[in-house]
C-alpha positions in Angstrom: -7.5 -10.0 8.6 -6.5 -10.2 4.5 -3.6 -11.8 3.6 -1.2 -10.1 1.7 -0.1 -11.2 -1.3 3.6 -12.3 -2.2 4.3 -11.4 -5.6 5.9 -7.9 -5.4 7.0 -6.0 -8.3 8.1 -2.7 -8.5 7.8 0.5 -11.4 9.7 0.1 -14.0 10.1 4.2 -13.6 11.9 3.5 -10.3 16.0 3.5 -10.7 19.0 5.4 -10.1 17.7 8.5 -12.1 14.9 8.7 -10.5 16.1 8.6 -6.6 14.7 5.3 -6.1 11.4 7.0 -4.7 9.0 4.0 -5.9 6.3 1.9 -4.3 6.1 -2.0 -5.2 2.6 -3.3 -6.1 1.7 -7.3 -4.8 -2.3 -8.2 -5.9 -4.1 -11.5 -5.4 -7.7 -11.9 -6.7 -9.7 -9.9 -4.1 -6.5 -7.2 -3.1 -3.6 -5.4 -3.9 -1.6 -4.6 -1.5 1.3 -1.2 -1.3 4.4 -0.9 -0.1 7.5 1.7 0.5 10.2 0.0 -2.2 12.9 1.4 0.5 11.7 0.0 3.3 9.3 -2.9 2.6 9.1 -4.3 6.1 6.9 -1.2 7.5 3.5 -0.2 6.9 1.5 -1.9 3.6 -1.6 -0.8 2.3 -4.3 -3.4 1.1 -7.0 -2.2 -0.8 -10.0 -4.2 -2.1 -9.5 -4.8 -6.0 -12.6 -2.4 -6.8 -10.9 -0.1 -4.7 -7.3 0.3 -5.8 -8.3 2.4 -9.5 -10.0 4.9 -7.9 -7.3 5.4 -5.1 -4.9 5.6 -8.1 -7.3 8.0 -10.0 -7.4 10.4 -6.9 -3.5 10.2 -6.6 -3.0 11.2 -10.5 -5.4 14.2 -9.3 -3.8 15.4 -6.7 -1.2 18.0 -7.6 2.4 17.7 -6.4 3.5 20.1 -4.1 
């Protein structure tokens, strides 16, 4: 099992104006590791390092709904 790291930090784009919607972002040297802002005790994501741009890259081409 990979640790998840400890240093959370959320979007600057994530305030009032914005609903609060936001996911925080922890990495360490091999992961980074995803997490609900709202409710950061549930589920996290961990990706590999070499893994988390092209998860982002498929995100940004997704379209919203």
């Amino acid at each position: 099992m990979t640790a998840i790291p400890d240093n959370w930090r959320k979007s600057s784009y994530s305030g009032e104006g914005d609903g609060n919607d936001c996911v925080e972002i922890a990495n360490s040297a091999s992961t980074v590791a995803v997490r609900d802002s709202k409710t950061p005790a549930r589920a996290t994501l961990t990706f590999p390092t070499t893994a988390f741009a092209p998860f982002l890259r498929a995100l940004k081409a997704t379209p919203e709904p």
